[in-house]
N, C-alpha and C positions, 0 to 999 in steps of 0.2 A: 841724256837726262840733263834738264837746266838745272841751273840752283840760283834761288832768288834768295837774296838778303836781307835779311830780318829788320826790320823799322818799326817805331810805335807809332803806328797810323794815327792814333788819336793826339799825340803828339804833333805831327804832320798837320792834321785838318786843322786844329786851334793856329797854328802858325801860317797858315793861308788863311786863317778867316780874318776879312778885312770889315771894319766898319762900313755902314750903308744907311741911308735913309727910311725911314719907316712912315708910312702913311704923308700927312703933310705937317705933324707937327716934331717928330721924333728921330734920334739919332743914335743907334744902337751900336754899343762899343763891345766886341765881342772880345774881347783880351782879356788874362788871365786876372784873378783875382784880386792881387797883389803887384799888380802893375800899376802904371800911373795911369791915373783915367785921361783920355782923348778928351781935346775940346769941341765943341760938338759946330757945325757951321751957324752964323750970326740966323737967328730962327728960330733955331730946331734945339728941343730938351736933351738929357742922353739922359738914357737907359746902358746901363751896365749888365750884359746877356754874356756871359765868358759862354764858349763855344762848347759844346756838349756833344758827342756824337749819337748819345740817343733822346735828348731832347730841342738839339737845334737853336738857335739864333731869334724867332722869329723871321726869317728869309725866305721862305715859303710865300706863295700867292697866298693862300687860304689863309696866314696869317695877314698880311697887310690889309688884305680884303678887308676881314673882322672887323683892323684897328682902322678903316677908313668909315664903317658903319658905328663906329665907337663915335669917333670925332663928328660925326653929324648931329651928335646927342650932348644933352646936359648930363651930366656923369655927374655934376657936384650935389653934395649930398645925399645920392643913391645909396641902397643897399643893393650888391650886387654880389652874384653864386658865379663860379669858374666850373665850368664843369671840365673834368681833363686839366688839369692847368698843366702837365708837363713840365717846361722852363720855369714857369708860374708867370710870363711876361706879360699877359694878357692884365692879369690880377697887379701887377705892377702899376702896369699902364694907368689900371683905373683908378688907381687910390694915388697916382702922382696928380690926375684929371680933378680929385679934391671928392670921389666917392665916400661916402659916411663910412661905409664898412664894405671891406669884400671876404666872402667865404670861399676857399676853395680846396676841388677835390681830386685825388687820382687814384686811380686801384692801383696804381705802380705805386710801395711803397718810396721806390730808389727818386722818382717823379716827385715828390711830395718834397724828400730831402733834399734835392737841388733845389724848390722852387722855398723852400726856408731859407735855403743857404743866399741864393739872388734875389733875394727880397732884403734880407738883411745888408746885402752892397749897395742896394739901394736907398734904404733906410725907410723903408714902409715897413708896416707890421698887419701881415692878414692875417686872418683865420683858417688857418692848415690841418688839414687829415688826411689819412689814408684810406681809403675805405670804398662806399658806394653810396647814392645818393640815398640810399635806403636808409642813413645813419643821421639824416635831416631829421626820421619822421621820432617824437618824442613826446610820449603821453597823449599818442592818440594825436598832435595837433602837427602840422606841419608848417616849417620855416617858410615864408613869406616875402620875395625878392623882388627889388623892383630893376631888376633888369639881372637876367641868365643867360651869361654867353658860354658857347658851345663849338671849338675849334678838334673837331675830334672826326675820324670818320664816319661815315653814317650806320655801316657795322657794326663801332664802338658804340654809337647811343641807342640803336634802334631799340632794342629791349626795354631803356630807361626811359625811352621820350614820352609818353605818357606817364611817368612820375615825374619827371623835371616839368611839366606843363603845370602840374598842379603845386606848384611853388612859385609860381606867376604872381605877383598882388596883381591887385586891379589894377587896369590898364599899364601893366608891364610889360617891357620889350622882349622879345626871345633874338638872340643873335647866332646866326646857326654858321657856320662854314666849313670847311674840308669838304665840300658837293661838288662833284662835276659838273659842266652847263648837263651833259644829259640825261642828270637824276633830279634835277631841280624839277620837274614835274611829277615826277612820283613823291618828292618829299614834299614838296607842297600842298598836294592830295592828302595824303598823312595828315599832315599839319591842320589843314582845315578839317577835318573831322573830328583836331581835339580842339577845336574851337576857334581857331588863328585863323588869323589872315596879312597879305603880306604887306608890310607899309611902303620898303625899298629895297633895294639890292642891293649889288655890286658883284662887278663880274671883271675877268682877266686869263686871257688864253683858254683856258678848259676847266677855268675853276668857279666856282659861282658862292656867295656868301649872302645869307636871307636875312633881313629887322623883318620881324611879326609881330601882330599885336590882337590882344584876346577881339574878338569881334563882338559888334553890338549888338547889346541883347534888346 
């Protein structure tokens, strides 16, 4: 019989997590709270993501994907819904970008409370809850986005993606990613039958990230 010795792996992981670059404008300092923050290279913003084991970094493909379909877009002034926000980085990102408002949401309540807690290191202030998108809808009327991004699996939204569509404003963007390249044809299908169509992409090893836009009527 071996005997392995006891370590606080989460410990461990935050202490290998190194700073790295994010899309083309951003510099993500994954260190503890109360550290000193990293200077970020002559360029690039920081974002301050402490390392989480069950929310992540933003380090993921399917993340940088998103924030590279983000940075294509005028973000300044938007109202914009986080669906999943997890870390809350995404929801970060946007309202550093000069977004009017971001709402975002997680059925993890433990999700919701990191992504208050790293918004505050950051010093943005979004609109956090815990819940399901079903907590948008209010006297009958439904909240109204002009742009809903969606970093989540396609398991986690299938059920919801026909109510997240209908929180679209007119000619609003859907930002979708966590897709494989080999489900980006079924979800795409999906997609255009609630009315989208796809403007652009982004793709990286085996992961693919879709901008939709309502189609003309």
């Amino acid at each position: 019989r071996h005997l392995v010795a006891t370590s606080d792996w989460q410990r461990e992981y935050r202490r290998r997590s190194q700073p790295f670059a994010l899309g083309g404008r951003w510099w993500v300092d994954p260190g503890e709270p109360d550290g000193r923050p990293l200077d970020p290279p002559m360029g690039r913003r920081p974002l301050r993501i402490p390392a989480r084991t069950a929310f992540g970094t933003g380090s993921h493909s399917s993340t940088s994907l998103i924030v590279e379909l983000m940075e294509d877009m005028r973000l300044a002034g938007s109202r914009i819904l986080d669906v999943g926000t997890g870390s809350g980085i995404l929801t970060i990102l946007a309202l550093m970008s000069g977004a009017e408002s971001v709402t975002a949401f997680d059925t993890d309540p433990g999700a919701t409370c990191i992504a208050r807690q790293t918004s505050r290191l950051n010093r943005v202030e979004p609109r956090l809850f815990a819940g399901s998108i079903a907590a948008l809808r209010s006297g009958g009327r439904r909240a109204a986005f002009d742009v809903i991004l969606a970093n989540v699996l396609p398991a986690n939204l299938e059920a919801d993606l026909a109510e997240v569509v209908t929180h679209l404003a007119a000619d609003g963007s859907l930002l979708i990613s966590g897709l494989l390249i080999e489900q980006g044809d079924r979800a795409e299908a999906r997609l255009r039958a609630l009315g989208l169509r796809r403007a652009a992409y982004r793709s990286a090893s085996e992961w693919l990230a879709l901008h939709l836009k309502a189609e003309a009527s």
